[in-house]
C-alpha positions as CSV (number, residue, x, y, z in Angstrom):
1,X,14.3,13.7,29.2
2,X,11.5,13.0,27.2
3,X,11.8,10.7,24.6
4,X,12.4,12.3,20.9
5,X,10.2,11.4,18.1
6,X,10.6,11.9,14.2
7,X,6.9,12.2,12.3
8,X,7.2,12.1,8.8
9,X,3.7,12.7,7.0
10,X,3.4,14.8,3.6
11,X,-0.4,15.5,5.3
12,X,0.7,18.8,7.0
13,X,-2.3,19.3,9.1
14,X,-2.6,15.9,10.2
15,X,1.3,16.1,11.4
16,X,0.0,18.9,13.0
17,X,-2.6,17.6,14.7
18,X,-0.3,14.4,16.0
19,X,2.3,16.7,16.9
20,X,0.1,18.4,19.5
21,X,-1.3,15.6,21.0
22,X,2.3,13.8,21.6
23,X,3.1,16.6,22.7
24,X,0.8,17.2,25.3
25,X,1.5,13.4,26.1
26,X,5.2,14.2,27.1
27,X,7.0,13.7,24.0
28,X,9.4,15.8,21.8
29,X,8.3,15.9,18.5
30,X,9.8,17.3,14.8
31,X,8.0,16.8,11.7
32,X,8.8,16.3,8.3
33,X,7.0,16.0,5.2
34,X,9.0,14.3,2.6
35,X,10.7,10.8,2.8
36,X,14.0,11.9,1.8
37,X,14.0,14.1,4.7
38,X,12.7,11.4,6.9
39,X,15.9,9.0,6.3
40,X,18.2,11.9,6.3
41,X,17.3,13.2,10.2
42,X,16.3,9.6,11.3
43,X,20.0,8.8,10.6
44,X,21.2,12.2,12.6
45,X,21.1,9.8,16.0
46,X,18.6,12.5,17.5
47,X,15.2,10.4,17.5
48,X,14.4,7.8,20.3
49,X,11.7,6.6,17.7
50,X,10.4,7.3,13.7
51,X,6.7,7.3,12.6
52,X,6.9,7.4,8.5
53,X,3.7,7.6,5.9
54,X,4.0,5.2,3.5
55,X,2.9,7.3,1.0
56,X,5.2,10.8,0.5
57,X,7.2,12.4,-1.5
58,X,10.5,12.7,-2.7
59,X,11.2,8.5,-1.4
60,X,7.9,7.1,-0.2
61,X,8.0,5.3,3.3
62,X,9.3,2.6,2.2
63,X,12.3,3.6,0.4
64,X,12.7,5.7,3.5
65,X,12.9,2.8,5.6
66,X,14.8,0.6,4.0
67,X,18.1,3.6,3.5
68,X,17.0,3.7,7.7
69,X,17.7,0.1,8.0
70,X,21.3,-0.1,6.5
71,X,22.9,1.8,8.7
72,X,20.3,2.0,11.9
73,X,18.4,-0.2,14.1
74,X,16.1,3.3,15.6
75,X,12.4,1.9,15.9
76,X,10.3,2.5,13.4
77,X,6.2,2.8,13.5
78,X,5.1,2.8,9.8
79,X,1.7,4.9,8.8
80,X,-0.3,2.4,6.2
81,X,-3.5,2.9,4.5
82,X,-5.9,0.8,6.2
83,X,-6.4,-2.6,4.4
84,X,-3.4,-2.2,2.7
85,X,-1.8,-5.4,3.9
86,X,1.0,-5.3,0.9
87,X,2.6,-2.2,2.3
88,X,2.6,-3.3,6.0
89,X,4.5,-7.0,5.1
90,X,6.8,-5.0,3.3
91,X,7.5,-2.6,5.5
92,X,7.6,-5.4,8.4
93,X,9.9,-7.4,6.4
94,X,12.3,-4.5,6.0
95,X,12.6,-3.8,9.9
96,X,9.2,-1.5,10.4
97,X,8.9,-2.1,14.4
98,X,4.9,-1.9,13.7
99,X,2.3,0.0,11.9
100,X,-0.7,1.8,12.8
101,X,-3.2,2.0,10.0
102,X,-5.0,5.3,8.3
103,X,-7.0,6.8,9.6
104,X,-6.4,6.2,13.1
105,X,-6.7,7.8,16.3
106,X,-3.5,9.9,18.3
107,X,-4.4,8.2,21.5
108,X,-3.6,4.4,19.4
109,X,-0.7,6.1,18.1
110,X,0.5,6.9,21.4
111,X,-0.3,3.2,22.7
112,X,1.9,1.9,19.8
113,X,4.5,4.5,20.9
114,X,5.2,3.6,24.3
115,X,4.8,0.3,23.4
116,X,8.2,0.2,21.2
117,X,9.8,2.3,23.3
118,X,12.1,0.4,25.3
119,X,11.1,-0.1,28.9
120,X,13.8,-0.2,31.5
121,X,13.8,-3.4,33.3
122,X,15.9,-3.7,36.5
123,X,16.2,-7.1,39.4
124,X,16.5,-10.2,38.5
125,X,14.6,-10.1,35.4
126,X,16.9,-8.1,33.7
127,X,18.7,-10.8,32.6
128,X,21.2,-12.2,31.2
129,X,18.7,-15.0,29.9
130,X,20.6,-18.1,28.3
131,X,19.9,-20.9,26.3
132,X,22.8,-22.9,25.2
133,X,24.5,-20.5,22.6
134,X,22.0,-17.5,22.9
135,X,21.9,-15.0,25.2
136,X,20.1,-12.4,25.7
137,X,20.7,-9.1,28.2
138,X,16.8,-7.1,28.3
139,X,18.6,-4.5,30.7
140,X,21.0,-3.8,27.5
141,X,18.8,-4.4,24.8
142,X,21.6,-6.5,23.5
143,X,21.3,-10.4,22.1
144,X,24.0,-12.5,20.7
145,X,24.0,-16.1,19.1
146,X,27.2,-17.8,19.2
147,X,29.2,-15.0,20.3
148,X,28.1,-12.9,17.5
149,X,25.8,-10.1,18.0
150,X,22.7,-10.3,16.4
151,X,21.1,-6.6,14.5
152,X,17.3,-7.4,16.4
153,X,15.0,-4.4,15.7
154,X,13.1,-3.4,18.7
155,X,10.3,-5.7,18.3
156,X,12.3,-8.4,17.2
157,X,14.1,-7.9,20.5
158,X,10.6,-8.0,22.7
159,X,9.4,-10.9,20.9
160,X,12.7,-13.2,21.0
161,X,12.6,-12.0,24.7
162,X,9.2,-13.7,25.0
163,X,10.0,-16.9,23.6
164,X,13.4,-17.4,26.0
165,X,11.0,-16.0,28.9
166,X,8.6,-18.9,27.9
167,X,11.8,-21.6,26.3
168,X,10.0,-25.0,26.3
169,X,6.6,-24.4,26.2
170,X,4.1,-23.2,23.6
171,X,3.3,-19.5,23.0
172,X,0.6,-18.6,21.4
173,X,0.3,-15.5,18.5
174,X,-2.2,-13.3,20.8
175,X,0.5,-13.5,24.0
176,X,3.2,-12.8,21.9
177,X,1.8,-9.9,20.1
178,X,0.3,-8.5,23.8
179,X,3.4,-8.8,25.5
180,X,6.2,-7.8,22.6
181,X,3.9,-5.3,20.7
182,X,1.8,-3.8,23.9
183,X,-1.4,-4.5,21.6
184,X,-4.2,-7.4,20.9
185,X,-3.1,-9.3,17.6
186,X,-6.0,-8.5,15.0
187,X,-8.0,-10.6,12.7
188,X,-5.6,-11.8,9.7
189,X,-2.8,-10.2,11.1
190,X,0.7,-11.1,10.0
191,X,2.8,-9.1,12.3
192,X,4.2,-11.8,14.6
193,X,5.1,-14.6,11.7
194,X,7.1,-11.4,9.5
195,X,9.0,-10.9,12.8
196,X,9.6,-14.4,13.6
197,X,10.9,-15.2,10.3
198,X,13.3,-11.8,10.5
199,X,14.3,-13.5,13.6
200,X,15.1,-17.1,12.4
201,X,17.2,-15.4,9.3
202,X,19.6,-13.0,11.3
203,X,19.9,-16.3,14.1
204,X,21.1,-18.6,10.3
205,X,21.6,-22.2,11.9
206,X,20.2,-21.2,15.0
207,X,16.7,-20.7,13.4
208,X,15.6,-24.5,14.3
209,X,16.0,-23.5,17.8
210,X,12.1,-22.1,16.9
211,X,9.7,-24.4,16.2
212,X,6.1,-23.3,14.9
213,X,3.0,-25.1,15.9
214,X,0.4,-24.8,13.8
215,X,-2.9,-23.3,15.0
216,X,-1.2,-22.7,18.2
217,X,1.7,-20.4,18.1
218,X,5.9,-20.6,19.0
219,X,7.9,-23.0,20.8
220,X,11.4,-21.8,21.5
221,X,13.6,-25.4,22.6
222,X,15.8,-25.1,25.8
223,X,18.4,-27.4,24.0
């Protein structure tokens, strides 16, 4: 079955236009033009993955995502204004997966897409991966720290995944972002550091398991 997307986008031509294209790339789409409308269905449980505008009306993208957020961990691409670095830490801080900025192409859209997505992993590297008190299963998409489950958005879950894939050495930004976003990291972008500090809060005194290293990248101990 193919996998169910929510586009949300108060631009009814573009939504359209998107709309096709996924489409014709294999993906079930229904659009929306409003925010309030965009929380309300992405909370129904029938979307694999939500793409929101920032700017729409009714609730904006933002407000949008953060009702999302309280009750739902479904991915979440944000559309952003390009340039508009305010809206995409925000919306990164509040559990956006990613964003794509305005205007941008369907094919990059797409990329993103099947980026978040998650992929099914089987063999050995499926997991269970375990360091000390955190454990990690990539087959279930599921990661605890000290017995408790911890709420990881999508990306949040492919990045910690890289750092325990990698515990004990140094990762760098660009790998992280290549292999937990599916893209390059871009000039001045902040993605990676608003996930990683998402990460350290929901793991509390587990957070100084993660070590930064300036200039270089993310060092995840094995102690």
């Amino acid at each position: 079955m193919s996998a169910q997307v929510l586009l949300a986008d108060d631009d009814v031509e573009l939504a359209g236009m998107l709309k096709e294209y996924l489409e014709r790339e294999g993906f079930g789409v229904a659009t929306v033009h409003d925010g309030e409308a965009a929380a309300r269905l992405a909370l129904s449980g029938g979307y694999q993955i939500v793409v929101l505008d920032v700017m729409m009306p009714k609730v904006d993208g933002i407000e949008a995502l953060r009702q999302i957020r309280q009750t739902s961990r479904v991915p979440v691409v944000m559309l952003t204004a390009r340039g508009d670095d305010i809206d995409r830490i925000v919306g990164l801080e509040l559990g956006a997966d990613d964003y794509v900025p305005k205007p941008s192409t369907p094919r990059e859209l797409v990329a993103r897409l099947r980026a978040i997505l998650p992929r099914a992993k089987t063999g050995a590297s499926g997991g269970p991966l375990e360091i000390g008190s955190l454990i990690l299963w990539p087959e279930k998409r599921r990661a605890q720290w000290r017995g408790h489950d911890l709420a990881l958005t999508s990306i949040e879950f492919n990045v910690l995944e890289v750092l325990m894939r990698n515990a004990g050495r140094v990762v760098s930004k660009h790998d992280i972002s290549e292999q937990a976003l599916g893209r390059p990291l871009a000039r001045f972008d902040r993605s990676i550091d608003v996930h990683l500090s998402a990460i350290r809060q929901k793991l509390g005194d587990g957070a100084r398991m993660i070590r930064t290293v300036r200039g270089l990248g993310y060092h995840l101990s094995r102690e």
